[in-house]
TIFIDREN-403392 format. One record per residue (C-alpha): residue in three letters; x, y, z. Coordinates in steps of 0.02 Angstrom, whole numbers. Layout:
residues N
NODE  resn      xx      yy      zz
NODE   ALA       X       Y       Z
...
This chain:
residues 319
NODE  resn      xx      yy      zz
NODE   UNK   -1425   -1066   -2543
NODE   UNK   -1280   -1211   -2553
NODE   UNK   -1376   -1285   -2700
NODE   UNK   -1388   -1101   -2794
NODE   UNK   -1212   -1055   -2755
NODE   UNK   -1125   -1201   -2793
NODE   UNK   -1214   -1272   -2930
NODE   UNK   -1181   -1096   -3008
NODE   UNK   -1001   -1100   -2966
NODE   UNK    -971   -1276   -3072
NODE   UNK   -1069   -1189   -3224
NODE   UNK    -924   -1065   -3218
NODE   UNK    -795   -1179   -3186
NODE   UNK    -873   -1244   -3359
NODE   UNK    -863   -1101   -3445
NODE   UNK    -702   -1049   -3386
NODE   UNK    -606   -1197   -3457
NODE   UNK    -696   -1193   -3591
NODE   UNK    -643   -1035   -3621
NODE   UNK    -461   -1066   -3577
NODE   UNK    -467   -1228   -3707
NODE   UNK    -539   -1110   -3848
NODE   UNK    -388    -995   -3813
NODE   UNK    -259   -1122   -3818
NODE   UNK    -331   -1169   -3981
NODE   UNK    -282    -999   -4050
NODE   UNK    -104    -991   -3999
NODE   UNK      43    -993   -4105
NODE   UNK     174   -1150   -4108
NODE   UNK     306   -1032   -4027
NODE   UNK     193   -1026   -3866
NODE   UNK     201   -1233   -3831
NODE   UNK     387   -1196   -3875
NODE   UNK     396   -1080   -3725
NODE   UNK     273   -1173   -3612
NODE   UNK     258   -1329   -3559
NODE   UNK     116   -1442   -3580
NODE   UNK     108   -1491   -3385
NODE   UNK      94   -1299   -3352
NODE   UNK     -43   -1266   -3481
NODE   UNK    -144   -1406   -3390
NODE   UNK     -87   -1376   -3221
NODE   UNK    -186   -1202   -3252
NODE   UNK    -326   -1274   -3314
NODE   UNK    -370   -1398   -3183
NODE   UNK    -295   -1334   -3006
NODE   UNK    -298   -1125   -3033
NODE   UNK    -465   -1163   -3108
NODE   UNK    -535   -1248   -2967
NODE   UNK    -469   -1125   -2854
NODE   UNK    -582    -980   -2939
NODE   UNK    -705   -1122   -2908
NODE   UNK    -705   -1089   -2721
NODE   UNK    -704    -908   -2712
NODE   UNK    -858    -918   -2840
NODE   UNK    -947   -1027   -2733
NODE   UNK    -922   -1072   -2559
NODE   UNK    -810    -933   -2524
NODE   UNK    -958    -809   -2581
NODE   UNK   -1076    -908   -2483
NODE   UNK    -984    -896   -2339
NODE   UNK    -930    -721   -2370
NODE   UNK   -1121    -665   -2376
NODE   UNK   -1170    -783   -2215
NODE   UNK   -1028    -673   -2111
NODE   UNK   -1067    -528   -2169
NODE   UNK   -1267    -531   -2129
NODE   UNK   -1231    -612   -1968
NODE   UNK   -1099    -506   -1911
NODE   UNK   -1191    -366   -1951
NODE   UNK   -1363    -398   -1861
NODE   UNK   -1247    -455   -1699
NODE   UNK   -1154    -313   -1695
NODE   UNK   -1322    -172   -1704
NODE   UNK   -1402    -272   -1568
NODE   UNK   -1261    -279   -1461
NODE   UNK   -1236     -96   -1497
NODE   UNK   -1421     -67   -1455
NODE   UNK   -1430    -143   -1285
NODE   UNK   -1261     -93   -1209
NODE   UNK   -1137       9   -1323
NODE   UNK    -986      30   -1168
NODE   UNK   -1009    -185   -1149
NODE   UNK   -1009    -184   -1333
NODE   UNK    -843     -85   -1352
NODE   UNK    -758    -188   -1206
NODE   UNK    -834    -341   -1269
NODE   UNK    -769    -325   -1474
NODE   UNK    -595    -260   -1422
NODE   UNK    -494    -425   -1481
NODE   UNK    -557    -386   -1668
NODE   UNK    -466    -253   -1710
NODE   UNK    -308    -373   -1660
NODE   UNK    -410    -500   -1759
NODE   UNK    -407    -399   -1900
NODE   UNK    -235    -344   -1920
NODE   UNK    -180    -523   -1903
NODE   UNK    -282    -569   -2047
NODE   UNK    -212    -466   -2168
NODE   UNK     -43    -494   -2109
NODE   UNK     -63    -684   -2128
NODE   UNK    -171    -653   -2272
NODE   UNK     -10    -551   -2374
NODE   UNK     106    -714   -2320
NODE   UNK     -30    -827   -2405
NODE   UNK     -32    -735   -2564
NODE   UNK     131    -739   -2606
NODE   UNK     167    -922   -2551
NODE   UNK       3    -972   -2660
NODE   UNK      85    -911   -2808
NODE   UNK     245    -995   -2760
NODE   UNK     156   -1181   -2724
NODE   UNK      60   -1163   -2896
NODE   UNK     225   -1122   -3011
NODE   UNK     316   -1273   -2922
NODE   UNK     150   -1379   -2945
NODE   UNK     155   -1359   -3115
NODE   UNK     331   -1392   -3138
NODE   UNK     307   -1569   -3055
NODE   UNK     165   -1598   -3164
NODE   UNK     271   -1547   -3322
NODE   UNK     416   -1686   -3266
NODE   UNK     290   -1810   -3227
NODE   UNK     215   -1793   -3402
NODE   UNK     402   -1784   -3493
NODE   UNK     444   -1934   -3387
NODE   UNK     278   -2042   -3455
NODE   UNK     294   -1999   -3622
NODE   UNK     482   -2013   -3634
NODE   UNK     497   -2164   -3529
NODE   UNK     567   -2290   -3677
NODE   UNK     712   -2126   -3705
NODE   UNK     737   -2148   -3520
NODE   UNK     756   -2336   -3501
NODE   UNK     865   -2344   -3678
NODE   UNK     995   -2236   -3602
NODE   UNK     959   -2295   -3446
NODE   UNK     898   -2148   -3346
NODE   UNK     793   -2205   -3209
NODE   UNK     900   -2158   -3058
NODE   UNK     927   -1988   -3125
NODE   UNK     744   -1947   -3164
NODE   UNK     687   -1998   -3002
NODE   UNK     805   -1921   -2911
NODE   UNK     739   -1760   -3004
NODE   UNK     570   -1813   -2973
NODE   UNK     597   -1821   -2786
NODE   UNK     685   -1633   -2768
NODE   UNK     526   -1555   -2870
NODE   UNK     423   -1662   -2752
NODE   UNK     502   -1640   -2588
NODE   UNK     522   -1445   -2630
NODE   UNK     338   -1428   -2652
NODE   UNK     299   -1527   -2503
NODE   UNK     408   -1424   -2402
NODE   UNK     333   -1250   -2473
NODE   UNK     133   -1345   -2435
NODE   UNK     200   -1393   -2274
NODE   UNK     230   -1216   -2251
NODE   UNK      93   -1126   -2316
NODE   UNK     -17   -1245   -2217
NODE   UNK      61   -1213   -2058
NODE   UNK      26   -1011   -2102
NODE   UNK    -155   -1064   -2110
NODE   UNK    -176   -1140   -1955
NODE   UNK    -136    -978   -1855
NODE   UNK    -300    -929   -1941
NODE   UNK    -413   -1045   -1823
NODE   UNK    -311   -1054   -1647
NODE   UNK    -311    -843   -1687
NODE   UNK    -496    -857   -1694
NODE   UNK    -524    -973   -1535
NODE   UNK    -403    -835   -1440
NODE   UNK    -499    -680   -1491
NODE   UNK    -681    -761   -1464
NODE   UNK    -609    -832   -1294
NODE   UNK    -561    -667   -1239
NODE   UNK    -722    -571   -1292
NODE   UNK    -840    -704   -1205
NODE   UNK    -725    -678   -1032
NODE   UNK    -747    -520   -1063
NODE   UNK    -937    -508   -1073
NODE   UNK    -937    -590    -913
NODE   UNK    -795    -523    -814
NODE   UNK    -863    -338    -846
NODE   UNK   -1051    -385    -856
NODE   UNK   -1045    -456    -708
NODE   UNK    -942    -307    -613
NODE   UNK   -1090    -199    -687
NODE   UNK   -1226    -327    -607
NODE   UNK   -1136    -306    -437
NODE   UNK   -1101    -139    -456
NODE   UNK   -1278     -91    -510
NODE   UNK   -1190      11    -655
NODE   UNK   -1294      46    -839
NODE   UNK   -1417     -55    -785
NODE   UNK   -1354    -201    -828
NODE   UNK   -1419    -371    -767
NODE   UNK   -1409    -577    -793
NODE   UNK   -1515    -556    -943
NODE   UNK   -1382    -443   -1029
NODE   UNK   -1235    -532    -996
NODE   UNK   -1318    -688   -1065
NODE   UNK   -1383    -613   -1217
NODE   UNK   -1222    -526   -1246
NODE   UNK   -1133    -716   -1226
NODE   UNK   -1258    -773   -1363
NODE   UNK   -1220    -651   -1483
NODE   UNK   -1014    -698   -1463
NODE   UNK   -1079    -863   -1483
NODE   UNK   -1171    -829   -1628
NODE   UNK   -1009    -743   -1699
NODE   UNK    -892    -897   -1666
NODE   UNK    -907    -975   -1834
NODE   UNK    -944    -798   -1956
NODE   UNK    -770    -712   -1861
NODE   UNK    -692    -907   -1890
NODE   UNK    -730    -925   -2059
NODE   UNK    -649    -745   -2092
NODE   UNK    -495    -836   -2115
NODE   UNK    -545    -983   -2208
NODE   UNK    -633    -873   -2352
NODE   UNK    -486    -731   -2343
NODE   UNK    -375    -874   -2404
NODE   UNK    -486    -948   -2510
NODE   UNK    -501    -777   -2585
NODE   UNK    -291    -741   -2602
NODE   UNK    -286    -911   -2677
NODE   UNK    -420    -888   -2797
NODE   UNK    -314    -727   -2851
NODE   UNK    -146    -801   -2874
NODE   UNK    -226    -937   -2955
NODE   UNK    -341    -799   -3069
NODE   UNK    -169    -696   -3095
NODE   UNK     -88    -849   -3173
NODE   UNK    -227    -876   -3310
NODE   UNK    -261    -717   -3354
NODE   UNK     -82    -731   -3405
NODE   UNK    -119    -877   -3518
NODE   UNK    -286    -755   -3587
NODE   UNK    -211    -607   -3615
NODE   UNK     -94    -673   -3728
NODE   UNK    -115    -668   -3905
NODE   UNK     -33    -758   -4057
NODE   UNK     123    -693   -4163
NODE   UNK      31    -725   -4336
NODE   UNK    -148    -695   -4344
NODE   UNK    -270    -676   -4503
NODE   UNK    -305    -504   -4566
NODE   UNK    -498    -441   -4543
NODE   UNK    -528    -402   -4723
NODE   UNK    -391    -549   -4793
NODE   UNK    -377    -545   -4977
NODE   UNK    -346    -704   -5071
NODE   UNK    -191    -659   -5204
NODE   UNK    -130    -797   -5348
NODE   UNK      61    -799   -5388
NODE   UNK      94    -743   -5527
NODE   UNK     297    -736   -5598
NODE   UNK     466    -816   -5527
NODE   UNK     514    -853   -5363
NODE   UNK     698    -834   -5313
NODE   UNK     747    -852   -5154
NODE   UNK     920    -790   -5088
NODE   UNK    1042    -803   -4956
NODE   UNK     918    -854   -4858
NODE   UNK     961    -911   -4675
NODE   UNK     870    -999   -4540
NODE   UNK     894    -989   -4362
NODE   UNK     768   -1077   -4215
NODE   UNK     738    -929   -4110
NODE   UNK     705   -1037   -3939
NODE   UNK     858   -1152   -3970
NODE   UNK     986   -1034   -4073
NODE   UNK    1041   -1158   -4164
NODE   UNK    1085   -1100   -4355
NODE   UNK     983   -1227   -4465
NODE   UNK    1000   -1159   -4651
NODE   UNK    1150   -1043   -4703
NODE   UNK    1158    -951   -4875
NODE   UNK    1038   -1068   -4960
NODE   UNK     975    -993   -5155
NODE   UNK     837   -1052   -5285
NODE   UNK     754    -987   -5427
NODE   UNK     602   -1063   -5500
NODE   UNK     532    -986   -5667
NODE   UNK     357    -951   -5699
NODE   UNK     290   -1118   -5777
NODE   UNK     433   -1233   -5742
NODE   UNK     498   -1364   -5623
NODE   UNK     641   -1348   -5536
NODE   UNK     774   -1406   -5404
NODE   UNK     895   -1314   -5308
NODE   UNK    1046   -1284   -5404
NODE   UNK    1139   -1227   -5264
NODE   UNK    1252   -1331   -5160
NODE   UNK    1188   -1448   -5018
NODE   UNK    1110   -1325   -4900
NODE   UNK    1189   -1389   -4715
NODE   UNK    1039   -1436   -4601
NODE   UNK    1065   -1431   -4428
NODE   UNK     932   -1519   -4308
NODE   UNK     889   -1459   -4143
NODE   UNK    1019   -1583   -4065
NODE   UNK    1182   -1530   -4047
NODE   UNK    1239   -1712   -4070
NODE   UNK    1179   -1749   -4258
NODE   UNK    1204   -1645   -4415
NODE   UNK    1143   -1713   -4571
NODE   UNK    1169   -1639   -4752
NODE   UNK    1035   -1636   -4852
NODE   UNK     980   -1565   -5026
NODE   UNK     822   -1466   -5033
NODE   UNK     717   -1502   -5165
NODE   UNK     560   -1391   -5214
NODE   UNK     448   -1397   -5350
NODE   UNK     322   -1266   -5406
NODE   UNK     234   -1220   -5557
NODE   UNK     121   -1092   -5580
């Protein structure tokens, strides 16, 4: 079953990246304008391998729970239902917990995995721009950035983790309780004399909680294997749905230029940075002829704020 379930998980771990890849393929330059590269593989790799889990060994364990909480539960319902009642009291309490915890884990899952990308996108801009850094002599200040992005998401881990581990103690409690239970009022009924009850009850009835230690513990480990798997699923399905500004008609029709191209008053703004690049710039080309700009020196402004540079435009056609 391990072998099956896992080994089938990584195949769609394959095929989901491979999927995601294609995608990215497809996008327009105005998404990678928008997003940065350390996101884009941030979602890839970590919110990938989180589906990973729920898609294997969270199903596995899912199904194992499920079976063996099930047959317990009939059996102990066959052979004493009052024991049984007294006996499976804590889960209720179990089960409210669960989802409360289970709510605090979503939403600090989606938190962890937005600030893990953003210390994976100033780790890459620091690599790649490291001779920028050292020319203007950075370091200090980039590593002082480094360390808030990385303290902040070790606090928020730090946190999230310590929200976990109310998951096991919570599970020790409740199974604690049930197996003092099954003893306490089994063996009141033994002395008693009441529903027939004797040793061989109570000790079945003790097996059975034992047999639901691990199924009721691992109810928390795969419910937050589960919300993580979904924050994670959330944040690429983001990435999926998306589609690019210019895409190529179905039935596209090649078309040859035929005539003179003018252009006029034509301006040029970049629409992430604002910054007005070409102002009031005209041309005319005739059909069969060269020519060059005879306006004046269209005013270039790159994405800098620091450096202008005037340049003439030169274009030459002929059709």
């Amino acid at each position: 079953m391990r072998q099956t379930i896992i080994v089938m998980s990584r195949h769609i771990e394959y095929d989901q990246k491979h999927e995601i890849y294609t995608h990215y393929q497809t996008l327009d330059t105005n998404f990678y304008k928008t997003h940065s590269t350390g996101d884009l593989m941030s979602r890839m790799a970590e919110d990938v391998s989180r589906v990973r889990m729920y898609t294997g060994p969270a199903m596995m364990y899912l199904a194992n729970l499920l079976v063996t909480i099930g047959f317990s539960l009939f059996f102990m319902l066959k052979k004493d239902a009052l024991l049984s009642l007294y006996v499976l009291t804590p889960l209720p309490i179990l089960a409210i917990t669960i989802y409360y915890v289970n709510t605090i884990i979503h939403k600090k899952s989606e938190h962890i995995q937005a600030l893990l990308s953003n210390l994976t996108t100033n780790a890459r801009e620091s690599y790649s721009g490291i001779r920028v850094i050292k020319s203007f002599v950075q370091e200090k200040a980039m590593f002082n950035f480094f360390a808030h992005n990385s303290e902040e998401y070790r606090k928020n881990a730090v946190g999230l983790a310590k929200v976990e581990s109310i998951y096991f103690p919570s599970m020790g409690l409740m199974i604690g309780l049930s197996t003092l239970l099954t003893i306490m009022i089994g063996g009141l009924y033994v002395v008693y004399g009441k529903h027939n009850t004797d040793i061989g009850t109570i000790t079945e009835f003790v097996i059975y909680i034992t047999m639901l230690t691990f199924p009721v513990s691992a109810i928390g480990w795969v419910a937050s294997m589960v919300q993580r798997a979904s924050a994670s699923q959330k944040r690429l399905n983001e990435f999926l749905d998306t589609q690019p500004a210019i895409q190529n008609p179905p039935a596209a029709i090649r078309q040859h230029l035929q005539g003179n191209i003018s252009i006029q008053n034509l301006n040029f703004t970049y629409p992430n940075t604002g910054i007005h690049a070409i102002k009031d710039f005209n041309l005319d080309i005739k059909k069969e002829k060269k020519s060059s700009s005879s306006a004046a020196p269209a005013r270039v402004k790159l994405p800098s704020p620091n450096f202008y540079y005037a340049c003439t435009i030169r274009i030459t056609a002929k059709f």
